[in-house]
C-alpha positions in Angstrom: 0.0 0.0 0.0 3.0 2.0 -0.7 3.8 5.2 1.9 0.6 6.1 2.0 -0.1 4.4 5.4 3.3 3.9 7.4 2.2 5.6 10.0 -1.4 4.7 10.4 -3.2 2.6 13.1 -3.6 -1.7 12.0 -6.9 -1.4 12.6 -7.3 1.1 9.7 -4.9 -0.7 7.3 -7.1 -3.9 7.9 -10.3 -1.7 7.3 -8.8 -0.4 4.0 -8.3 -3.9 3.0 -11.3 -5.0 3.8 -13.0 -2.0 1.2 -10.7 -3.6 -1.1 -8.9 0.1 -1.6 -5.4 0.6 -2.2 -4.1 3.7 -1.8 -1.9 6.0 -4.0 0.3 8.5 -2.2 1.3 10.9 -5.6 3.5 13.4 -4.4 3.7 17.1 -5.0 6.2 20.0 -5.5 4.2 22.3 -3.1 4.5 22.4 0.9 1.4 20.1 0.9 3.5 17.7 -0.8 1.0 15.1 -1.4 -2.3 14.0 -2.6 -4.1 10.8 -2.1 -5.8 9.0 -4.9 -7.1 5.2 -4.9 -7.9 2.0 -6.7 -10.3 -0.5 -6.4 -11.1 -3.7 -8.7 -14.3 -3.9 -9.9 -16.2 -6.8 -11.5 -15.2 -4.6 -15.1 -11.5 -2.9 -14.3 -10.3 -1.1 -11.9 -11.5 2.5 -10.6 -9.3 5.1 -10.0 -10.1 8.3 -7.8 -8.0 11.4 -8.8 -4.8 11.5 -10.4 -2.4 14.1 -9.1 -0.6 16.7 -11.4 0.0 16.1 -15.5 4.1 15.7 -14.8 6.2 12.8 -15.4 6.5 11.8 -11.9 2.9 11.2 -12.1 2.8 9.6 -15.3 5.8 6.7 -13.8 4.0 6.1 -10.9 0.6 5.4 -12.5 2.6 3.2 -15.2 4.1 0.8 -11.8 0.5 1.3 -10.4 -1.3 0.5 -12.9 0.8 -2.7 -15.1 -1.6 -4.6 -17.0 -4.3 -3.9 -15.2 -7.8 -2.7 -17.0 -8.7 0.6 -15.6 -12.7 1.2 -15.9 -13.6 3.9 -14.7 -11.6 7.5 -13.3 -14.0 8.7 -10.4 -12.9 12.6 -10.2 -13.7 14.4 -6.7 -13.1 18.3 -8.1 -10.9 19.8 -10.8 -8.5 21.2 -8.6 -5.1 20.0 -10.4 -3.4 17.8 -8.0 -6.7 15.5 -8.4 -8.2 16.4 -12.2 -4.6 17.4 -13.6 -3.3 13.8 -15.1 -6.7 12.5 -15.9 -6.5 13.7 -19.4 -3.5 11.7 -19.9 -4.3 8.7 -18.2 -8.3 8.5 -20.0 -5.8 8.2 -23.0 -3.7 5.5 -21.9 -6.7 3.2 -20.5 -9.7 4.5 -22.2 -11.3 4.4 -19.1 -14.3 6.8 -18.6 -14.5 10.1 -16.8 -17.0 10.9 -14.0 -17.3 14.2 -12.5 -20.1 16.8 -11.2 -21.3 18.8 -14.2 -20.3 22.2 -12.1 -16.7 21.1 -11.9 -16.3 19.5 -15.3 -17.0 23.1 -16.9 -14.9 24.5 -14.5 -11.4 22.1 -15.1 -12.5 22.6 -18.5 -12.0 26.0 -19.1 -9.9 27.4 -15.7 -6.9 26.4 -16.9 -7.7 28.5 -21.2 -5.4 31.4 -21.5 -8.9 33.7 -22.1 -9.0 32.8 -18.4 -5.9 33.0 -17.5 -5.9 36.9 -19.3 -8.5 38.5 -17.2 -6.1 37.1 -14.1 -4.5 40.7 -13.6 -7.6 42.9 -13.6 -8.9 41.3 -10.6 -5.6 41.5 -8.2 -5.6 45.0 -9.7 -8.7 45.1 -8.2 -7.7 43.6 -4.4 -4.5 46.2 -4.8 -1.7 43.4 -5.4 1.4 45.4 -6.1 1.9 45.2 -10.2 5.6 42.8 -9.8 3.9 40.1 -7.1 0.5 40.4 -9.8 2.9 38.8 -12.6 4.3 36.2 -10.6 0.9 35.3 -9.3 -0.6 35.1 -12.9 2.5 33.2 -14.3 2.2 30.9 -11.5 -1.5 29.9 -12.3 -0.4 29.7 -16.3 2.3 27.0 -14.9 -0.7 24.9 -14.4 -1.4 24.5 -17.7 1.2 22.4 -18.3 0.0 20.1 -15.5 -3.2 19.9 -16.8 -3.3 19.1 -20.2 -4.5 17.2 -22.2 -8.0 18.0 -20.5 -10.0 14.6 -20.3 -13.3 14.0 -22.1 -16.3 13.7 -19.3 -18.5 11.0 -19.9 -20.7 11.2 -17.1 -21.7 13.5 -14.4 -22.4 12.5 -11.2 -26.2 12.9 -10.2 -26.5 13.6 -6.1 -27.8 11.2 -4.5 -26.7 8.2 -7.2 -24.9 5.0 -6.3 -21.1 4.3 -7.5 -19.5 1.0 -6.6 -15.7 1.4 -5.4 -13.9 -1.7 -4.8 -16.5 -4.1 -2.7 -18.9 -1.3 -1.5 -21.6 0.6 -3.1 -21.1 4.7 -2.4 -23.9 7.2 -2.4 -22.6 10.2 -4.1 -22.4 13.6 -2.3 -22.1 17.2 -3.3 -19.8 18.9 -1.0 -19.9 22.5 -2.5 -17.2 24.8 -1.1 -13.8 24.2 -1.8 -14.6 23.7 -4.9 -18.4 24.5 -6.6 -19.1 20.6 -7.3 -16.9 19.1 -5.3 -18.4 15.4 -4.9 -17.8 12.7 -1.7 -18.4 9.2 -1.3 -20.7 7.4 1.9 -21.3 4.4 2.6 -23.9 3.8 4.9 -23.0 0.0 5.7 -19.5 0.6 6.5 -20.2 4.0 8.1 -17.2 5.6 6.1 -16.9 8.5 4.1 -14.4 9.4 1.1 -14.1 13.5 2.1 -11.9 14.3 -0.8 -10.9 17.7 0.2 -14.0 18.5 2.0 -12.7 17.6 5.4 -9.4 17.3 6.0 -7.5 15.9 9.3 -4.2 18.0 10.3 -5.2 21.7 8.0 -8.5 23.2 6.8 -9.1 22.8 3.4 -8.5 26.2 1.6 -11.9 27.9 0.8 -11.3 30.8 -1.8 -13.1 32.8 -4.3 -11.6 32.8 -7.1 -13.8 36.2 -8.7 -15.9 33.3 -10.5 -18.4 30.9 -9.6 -20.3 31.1 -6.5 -19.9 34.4 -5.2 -20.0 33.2 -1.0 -18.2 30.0 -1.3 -17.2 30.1 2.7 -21.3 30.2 3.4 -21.8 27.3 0.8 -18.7 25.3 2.8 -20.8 26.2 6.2 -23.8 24.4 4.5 -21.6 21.3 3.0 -20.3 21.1 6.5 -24.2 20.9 8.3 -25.4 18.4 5.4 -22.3 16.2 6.0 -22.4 16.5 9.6 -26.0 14.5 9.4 -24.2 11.3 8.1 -21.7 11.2 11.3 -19.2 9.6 9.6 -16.9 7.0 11.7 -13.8 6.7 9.3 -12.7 9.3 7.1 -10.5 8.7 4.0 -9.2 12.4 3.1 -7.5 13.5 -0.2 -4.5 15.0 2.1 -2.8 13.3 5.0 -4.0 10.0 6.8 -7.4 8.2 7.5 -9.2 9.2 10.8 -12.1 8.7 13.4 -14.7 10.7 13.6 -16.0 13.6 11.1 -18.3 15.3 13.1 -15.7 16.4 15.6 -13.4 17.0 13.0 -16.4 19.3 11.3 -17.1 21.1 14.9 -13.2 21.9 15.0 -13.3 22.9 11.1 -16.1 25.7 11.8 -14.9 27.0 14.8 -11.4 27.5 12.7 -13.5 29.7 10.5 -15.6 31.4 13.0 -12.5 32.7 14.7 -11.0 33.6 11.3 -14.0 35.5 10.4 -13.3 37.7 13.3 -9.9 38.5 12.9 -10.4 39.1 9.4 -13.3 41.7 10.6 -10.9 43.4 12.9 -8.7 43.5 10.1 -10.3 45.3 8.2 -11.9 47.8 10.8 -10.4 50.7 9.0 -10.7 49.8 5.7 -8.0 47.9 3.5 -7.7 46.3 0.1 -7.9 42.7 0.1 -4.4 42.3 -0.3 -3.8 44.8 2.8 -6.3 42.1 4.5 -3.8 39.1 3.3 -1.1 40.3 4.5 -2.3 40.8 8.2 -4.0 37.5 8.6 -1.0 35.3 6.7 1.9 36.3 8.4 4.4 33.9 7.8 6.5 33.6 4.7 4.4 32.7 1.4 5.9 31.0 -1.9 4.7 32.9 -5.7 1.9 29.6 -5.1 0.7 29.9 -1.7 0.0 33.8 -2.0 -2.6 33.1 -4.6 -4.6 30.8 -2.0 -4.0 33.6 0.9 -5.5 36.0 -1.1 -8.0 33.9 -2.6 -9.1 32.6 1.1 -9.0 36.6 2.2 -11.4 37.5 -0.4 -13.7 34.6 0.4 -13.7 35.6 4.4 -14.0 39.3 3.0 -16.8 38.1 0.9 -19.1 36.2 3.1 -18.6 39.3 6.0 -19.9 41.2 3.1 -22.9 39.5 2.1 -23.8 39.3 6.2 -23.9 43.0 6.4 -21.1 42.8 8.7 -18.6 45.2 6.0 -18.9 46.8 3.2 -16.9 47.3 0.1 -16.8 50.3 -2.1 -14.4 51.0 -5.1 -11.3 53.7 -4.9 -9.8 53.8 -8.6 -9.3 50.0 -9.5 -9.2 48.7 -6.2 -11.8 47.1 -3.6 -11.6 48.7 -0.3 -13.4 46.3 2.4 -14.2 48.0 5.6 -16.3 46.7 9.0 -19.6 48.0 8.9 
């Protein structure tokens, strides 16, 4: 089960087995240096959930994973690129056919097109980026193109609600809006155990940005994904990032009280008015690569955003540039 679980309980390892899942560690070239994807056999191939990034690291490791066997069906949680980025290439190799929600197909689809990628600048014009740091941000989310492409051809999307089998277990599909607009999950009710993608996440909280597209209060929607999945009181979580775990509905009363606090600090933050970058830079204090400015910003502007829409700030424009200030 490669590296993937060295450090996880037996009991867990057994449980894995006895899904009939085997895990994929594919590593990354960020500070979250990994994303977990998985196999299962099925009664026609094999079924594959995400694929990491479109680099040839990826592509080696899927080769050894994969050998001769017959790969079905690719199961795609969101089109973020360390889980949508190799399927393109991989649907080529195996023929295998592309699930996803209809929300985030559209979205890996045409993200990553350089009409896109061009009206990139405007907007952290707009939250008062500084022009040099606005290049490298804009370069750095062009870089992705190359870890994306080819684009894979969506057969189906998932329906909510709808059955998917993965490895010996039938899965009720789950839209998890949020993180991403149609992010998707996977419960089974028998087994009591949940496939949280990058929903809920064990040791961080999953970055919840807007991305001046798409739902406009992505933090509220996450709030919502958090009370629907809370009803299911999940007993094991399998997570897209870092190991399996006990318990989601602690781990969901510990991810909004994260948020709750955040929301205050980013109120006091902005209790005499600042650009959204301003904003950034007072609740991210630590050192930031080119990459993980673009999520700081992007998780500012979605705190910023949801204050907004509760009437708790208000935004007005000076020249090019949001000013957000407490109401």
């Amino acid at each position: 089960m490669n590296s993937y679980l060295q450090n996880t309980k037996p009991e867990i390892k057994d449980k894995m087995r006895d899904l009939g899942i085997t895990p994929i560690r594919v590593e990354l070239p960020f500070r979250l240096n990994h994303v977990n994807c998985f196999m299962a056999e099925g009664i026609d191939g094999w079924t594959v959930i995400d694929t990491g990034l479109n680099n040839d690291y990826t592509r080696e490791l899927w080769e050894e994973q994969i050998g001769t066997k017959e790969i079905s069906d690719l199961l795609l949680t969101h089109y973020h690129p360390d889980h949508f980025g190799h399927a393109g290439s991989l649907q080529k190799k195996t023929g295998a056919k592309v699930s996803m929600s209809k929300t985030d197909a559209l979205a890996g689809l045409s993200s990553w097109q350089d009409e896109v990628i061009e009206t990139i600048p405007a907007n952290y014009r707009a939250c008062g980026i500084p022009e040099d740091k606005s290049i490298q941000m804009t370069e750095n989310t062009a870089g992705f193109q190359d870890l994306v492409f080819p684009l894979p051809e969506v057969d189906r999307y998932f329906k909510e609600g709808e059955s998917v089998v993965i490895g010996r277990y039938e899965y009720e599909v789950i839209f998890t809006p949020g993180h991403s607009d149609g992010m998707v999950c996977f419960y089974n009710k028998e087994q009591n155990v949940l496939f949280s993608a990058d929903h809920i996440l064990p040791k961080i909280t999953p970055n919840i940005s807007y991305w001046f597209h798409g739902d406009e209060n992505p933090l509220k929607t996450y709030y919502q994904s958090l009370e629907k999945m809370k009803e299911l009181d999940a007993e094991l979580v399998i997570p897209s990032h870092h190991q399996p775990f006990y318990g989601a509905n602690k781990r969901i009363d510990e991810l909004m009280k994260h948020h709750n606090e955040r929301l205050e600090e980013t109120l006091d933050t902005v209790t005499e008015g600042r650009t959204v970058y301003e904003a950034c830079e007072q609740l991210f204090k630590r050192p930031l690569t080119v990459h993980e400015t673009r999520f700081a910003v992007g998780e500012t502007l979605a705190h910023l955003e949801f204050l907004r829409h509760s009437g708790d700030c208000g935004r007005r424009k000076e020249g090019e540039q949001w000013i957000y200030q407490r109401a």
